[in-house]
C-alpha positions in Angstrom: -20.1 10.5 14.7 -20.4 7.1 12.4 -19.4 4.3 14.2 -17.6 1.0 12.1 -20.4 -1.5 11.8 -19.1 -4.8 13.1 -18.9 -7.1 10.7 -20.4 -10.0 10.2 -19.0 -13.3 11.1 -19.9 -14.3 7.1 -18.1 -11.5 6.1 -14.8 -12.2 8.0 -15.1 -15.9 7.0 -14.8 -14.5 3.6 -12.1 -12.1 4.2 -10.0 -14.8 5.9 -11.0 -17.2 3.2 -9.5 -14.9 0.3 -6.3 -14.5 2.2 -5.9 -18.7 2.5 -6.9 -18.7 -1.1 -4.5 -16.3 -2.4 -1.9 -17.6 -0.5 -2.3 -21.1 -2.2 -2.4 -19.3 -5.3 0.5 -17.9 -4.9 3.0 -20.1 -3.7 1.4 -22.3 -6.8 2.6 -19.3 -9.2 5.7 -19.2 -8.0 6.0 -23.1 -8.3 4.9 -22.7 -12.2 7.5 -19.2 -12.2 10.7 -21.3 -11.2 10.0 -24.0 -14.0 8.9 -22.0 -16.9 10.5 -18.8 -17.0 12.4 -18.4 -20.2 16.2 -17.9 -18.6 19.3 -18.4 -19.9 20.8 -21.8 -18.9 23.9 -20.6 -17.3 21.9 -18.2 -15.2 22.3 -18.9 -11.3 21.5 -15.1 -10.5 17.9 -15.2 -12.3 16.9 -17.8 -10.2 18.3 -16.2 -7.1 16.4 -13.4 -8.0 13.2 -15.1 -8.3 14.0 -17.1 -4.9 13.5 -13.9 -3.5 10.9 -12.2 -4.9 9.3 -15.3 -3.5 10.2 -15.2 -0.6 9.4 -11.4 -0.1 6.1 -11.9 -1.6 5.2 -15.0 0.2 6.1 -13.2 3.3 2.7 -12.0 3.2 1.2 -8.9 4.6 -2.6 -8.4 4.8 -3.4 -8.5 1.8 -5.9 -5.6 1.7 -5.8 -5.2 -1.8 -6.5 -9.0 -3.1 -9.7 -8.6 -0.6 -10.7 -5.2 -2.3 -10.3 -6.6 -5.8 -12.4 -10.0 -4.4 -15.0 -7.6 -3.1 -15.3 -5.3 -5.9 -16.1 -8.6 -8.5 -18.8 -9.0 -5.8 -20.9 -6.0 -6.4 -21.5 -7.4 -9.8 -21.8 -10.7 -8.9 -21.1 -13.6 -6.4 -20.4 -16.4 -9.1 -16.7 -17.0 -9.6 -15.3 -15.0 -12.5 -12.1 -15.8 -15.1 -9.7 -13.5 -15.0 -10.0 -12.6 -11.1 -7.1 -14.7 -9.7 -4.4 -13.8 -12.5 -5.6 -9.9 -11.1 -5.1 -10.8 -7.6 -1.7 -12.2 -8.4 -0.8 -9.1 -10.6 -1.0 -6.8 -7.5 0.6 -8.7 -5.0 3.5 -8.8 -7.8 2.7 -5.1 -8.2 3.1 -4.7 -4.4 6.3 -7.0 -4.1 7.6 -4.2 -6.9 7.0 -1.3 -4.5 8.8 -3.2 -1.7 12.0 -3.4 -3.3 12.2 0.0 -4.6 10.8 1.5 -1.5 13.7 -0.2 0.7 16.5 0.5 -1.7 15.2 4.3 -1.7 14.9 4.2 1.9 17.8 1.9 2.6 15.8 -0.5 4.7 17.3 -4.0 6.2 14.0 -5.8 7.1 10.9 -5.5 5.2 8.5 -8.0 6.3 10.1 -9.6 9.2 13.2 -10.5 7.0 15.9 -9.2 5.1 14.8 -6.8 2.5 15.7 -7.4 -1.3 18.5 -4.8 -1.1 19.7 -6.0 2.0 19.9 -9.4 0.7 22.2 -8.4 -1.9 24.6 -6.5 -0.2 24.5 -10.0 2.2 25.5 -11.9 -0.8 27.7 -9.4 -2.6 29.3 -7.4 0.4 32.2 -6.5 -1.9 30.4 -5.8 -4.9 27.8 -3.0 -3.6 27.4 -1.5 -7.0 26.2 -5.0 -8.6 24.1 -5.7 -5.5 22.2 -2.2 -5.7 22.0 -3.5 -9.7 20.6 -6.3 -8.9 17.8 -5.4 -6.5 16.6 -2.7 -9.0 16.2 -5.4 -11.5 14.6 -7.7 -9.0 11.8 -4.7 -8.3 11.9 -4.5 -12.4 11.3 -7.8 -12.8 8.3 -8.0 -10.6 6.7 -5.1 -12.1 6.9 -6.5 -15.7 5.2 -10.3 -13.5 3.0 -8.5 -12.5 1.7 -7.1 -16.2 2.4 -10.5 -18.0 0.4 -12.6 -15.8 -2.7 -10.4 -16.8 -1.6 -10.8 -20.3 -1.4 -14.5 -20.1 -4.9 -14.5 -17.5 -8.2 -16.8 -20.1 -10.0 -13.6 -19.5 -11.8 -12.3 -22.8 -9.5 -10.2 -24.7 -11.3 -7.0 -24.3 -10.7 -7.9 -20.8 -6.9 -8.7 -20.6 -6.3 -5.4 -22.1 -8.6 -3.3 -20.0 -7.1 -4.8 -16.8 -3.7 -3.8 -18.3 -4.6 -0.6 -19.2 -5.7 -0.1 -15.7 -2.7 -1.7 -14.2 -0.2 0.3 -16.1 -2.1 3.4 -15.3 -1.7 2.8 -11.8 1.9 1.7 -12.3 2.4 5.5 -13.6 0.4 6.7 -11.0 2.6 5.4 -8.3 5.8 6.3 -9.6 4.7 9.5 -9.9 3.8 9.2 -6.4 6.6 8.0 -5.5 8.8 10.7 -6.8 6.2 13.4 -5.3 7.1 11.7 -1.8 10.6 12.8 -2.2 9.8 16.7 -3.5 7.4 16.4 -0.3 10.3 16.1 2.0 12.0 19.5 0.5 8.6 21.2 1.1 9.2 22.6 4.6 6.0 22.7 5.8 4.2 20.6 3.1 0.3 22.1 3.3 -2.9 19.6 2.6 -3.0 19.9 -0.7 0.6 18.6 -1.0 -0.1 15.7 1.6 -3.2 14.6 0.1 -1.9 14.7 -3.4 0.9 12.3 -2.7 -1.5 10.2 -0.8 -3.4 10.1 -3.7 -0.8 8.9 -6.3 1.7 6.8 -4.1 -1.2 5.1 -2.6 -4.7 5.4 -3.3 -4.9 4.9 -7.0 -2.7 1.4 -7.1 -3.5 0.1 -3.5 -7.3 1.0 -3.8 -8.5 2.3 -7.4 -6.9 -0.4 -9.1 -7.9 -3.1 -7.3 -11.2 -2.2 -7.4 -11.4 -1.4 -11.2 -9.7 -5.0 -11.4 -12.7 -6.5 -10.0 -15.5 -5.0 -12.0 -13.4 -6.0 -15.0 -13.2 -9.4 -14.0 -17.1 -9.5 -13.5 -17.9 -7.5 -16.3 -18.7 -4.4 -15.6 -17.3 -1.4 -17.1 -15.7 0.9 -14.3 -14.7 4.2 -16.9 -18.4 4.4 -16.3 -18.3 5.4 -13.0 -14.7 7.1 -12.6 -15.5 9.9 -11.0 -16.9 7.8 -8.0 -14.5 5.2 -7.8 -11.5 7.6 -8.1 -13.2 10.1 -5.3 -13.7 7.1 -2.8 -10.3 6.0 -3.6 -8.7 9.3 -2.6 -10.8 9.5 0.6 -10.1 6.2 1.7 -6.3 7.0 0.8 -6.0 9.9 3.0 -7.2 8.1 5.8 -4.6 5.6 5.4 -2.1 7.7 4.8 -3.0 9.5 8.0 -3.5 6.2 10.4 -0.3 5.2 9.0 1.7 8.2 10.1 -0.2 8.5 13.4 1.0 5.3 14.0 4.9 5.8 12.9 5.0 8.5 15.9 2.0 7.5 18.2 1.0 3.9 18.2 2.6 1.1 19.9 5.6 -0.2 19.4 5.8 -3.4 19.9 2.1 -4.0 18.6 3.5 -3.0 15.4 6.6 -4.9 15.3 9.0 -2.0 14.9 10.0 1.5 16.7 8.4 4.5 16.6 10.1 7.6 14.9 11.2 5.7 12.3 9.9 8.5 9.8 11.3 11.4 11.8 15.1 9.4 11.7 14.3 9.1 7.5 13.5 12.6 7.6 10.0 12.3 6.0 7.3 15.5 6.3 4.4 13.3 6.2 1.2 14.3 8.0 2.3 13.8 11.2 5.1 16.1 11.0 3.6 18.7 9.1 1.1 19.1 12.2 3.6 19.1 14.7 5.3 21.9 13.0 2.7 23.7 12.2 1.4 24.0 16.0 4.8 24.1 17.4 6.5 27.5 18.7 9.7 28.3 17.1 11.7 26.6 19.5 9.7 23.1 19.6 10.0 23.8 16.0 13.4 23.8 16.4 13.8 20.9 17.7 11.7 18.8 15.3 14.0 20.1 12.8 17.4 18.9 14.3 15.7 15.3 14.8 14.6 15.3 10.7 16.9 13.2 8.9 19.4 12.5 11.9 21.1 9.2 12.3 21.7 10.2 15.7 18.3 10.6 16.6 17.6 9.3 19.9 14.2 7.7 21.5 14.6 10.4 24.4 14.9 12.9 21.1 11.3 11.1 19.7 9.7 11.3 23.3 10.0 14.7 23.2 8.7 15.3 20.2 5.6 13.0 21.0 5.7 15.4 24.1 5.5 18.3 21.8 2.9 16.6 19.8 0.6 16.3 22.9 0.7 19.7 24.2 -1.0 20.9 21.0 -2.8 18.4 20.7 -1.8 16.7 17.9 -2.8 13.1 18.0 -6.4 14.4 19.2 -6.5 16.5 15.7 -5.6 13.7 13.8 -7.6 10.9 15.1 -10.8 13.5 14.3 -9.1 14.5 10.5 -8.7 10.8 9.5 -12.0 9.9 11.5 -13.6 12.7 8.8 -12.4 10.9 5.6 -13.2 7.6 6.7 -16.7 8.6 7.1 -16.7 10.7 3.6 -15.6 7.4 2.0 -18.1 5.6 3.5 -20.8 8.1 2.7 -19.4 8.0 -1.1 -19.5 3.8 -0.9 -23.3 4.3 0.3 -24.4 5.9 -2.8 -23.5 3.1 -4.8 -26.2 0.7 -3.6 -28.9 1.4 -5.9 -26.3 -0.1 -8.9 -24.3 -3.0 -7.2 -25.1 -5.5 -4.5 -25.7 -4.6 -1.1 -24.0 -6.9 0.8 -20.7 -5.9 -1.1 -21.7 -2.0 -0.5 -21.7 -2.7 2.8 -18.0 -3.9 2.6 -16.9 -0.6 1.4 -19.0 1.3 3.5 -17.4 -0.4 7.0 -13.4 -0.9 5.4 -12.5 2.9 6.0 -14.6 3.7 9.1 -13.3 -0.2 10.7 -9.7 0.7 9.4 -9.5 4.3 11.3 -11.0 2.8 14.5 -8.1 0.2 14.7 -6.2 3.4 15.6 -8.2 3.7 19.1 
């Protein structure tokens, strides 16, 4: 079994380094936002608005994808590169887009370690809850059309601006489209593999990890439709594998490591990964009782320790550490081959991010 290569203290200097620099950036694009956005001047609710895009973006995260799309202009090149900071900025606002839309689908009150977008609004509008779910679907709209304008206005070359566009919108599609899949999932009953990993695949890997990284080789000009088939295919892999450590977690990781409770997608009713195992080893009456906890707003933590309970006794968590384990390494297999075209020491990034990212599991 492959074993995460530790990295090396230059490389998470420069990992820590991109996420101080981006987070300059973008506080300074938010500056430059507030002052220059074309808005009506009796407008107090567009500024509001973009007080809290701010505010959720700035919130920060890990910002996996900025690194990816810093690392990806590496493989062509370590010189600095126009273009690559207006792309950086375009998928955080990408990101911040996602956010919204995800809370108000999933009616979620925190996001971040403050109030979500939606939850903002209903704050400041609690007797206008029509206008407040208006206004956080414009807020997620507005983000998304940031997100495409700042490319537009980036100095890249032209043939540049448009490619990263292009690529941005695609992946824009893409997630929708994953998004919507998400939902159908959770009418599946027991969704099979090819379900799970398609979803994976749209709602997360092609925007999250594709697009950054065809982002980067634009900005360092290379031409990434030249090697699509390997680029989407690592993509995927290392999308599964996230998808999976991420409902692994949900049910079996630690709660107050991650900030939040566990069970949180058995109360919203979602068939991810996770559940799909657990009821597909389950007997009919464990099965049973997975079902009554789906979706319940009475849900209990005794209910969700029983179903972890459940989840052990067939072994569950074992199953999934090895299935995620197994994509990691096929991504990191796929990231190997391309070290004959790009620069080794970014190879090597890709080659440790999904093996290092599934070993954080334990």
């Amino acid at each position: 079994m492959a074993t995460a290569p530790v990295p090396t203290e230059q490389l998470r200097a420069r990992i820590a380094g991109y996420g101080h620099r981006f987070g300059t950036l973008f506080e300074e694009y938010f500056q430059r936002l507030g002052a220059t956005l074309d808005v009506p001047s009796f407008s107090r609710f567009t500024p509001e608005c973009v007080q809290l895009l701010r505010d959720l973006s700035l919130r920060g995260g890990k910002r996996a994808r900025v690194v990816l799309l810093f690392e990806a202009a590496r493989l062509v090149t370590a010189e600095p590169v126009e273009g690559l900071d207006e792309a950086a900025l375009s998928i955080e606002l990408l990101q911040t887009h996602g956010l919204i839309h995800d809370d108000i689908i999933d009616d979620s009150p925190t996001r971040r370690g403050g109030p979500s977008t939606y939850y903002a609004y209903r704050e400041r509008f609690p007797d206008r809850p029509q206008a407040a779910l208006g206004l956080a679907v414009l807020a997620g709209d507005l983000a998304l059309a940031l997100s495409l304008q700042v490319l537009l206005d980036s100095k890249a070359p032209l043939a540049v601006r448009q490619a990263m566009v292009e690529a941005q919108t695609r992946a824009v599609s893409a997630t929708l489209v994953g998004q919507i899949t998400d939902m159908e999932r959770d009418f599946t009953t027991i969704p099979d593999e090819d379900v799970l990993h398609a979803v994976a695949d749209y709602k997360t890997a092609r925007y999250s990890v594709l697009a950054p990284i065809q982002l980067g080789l634009l900005a360092a000009g290379e031409q990434p439709d030249r090697f699509e088939p390997e680029l989407r295919h690592y993509a995927r892999l290392v999308g599964i594998a996230g998808q999976m450590r991420d409902d692994y977690l949900d049910l079996f990781g630690d709660a107050a490591t991650m900030g939040k409770p566990t069970g949180t997608d058995i109360r919203d009713g979602r068939r991810n990964y996770t559940v799909a195992a657990i009821l597909r080893a389950a007997t009919d009456a464990e099965r049973a009782t997975v079902e009554s906890a789906l979706g319940s707003e009475t849900c209990s933590a005794e209910t969700i320790a029983a179903i972890r309970d459940i989840a052990h006794r067939h072994e569950v968590p074992e199953t999934m550490r090895a299935d995620m384990r197994r994509y990691a390494e096929l991504a990191s297999a796929e990231a190997a081959t391309w070290r004959p075209r790009w620069r080794d020491e970014a190879v090597a990034f890709f080659e440790y991010l999904p093996l290092w990212s599934v070993d954080r599991v334990g």
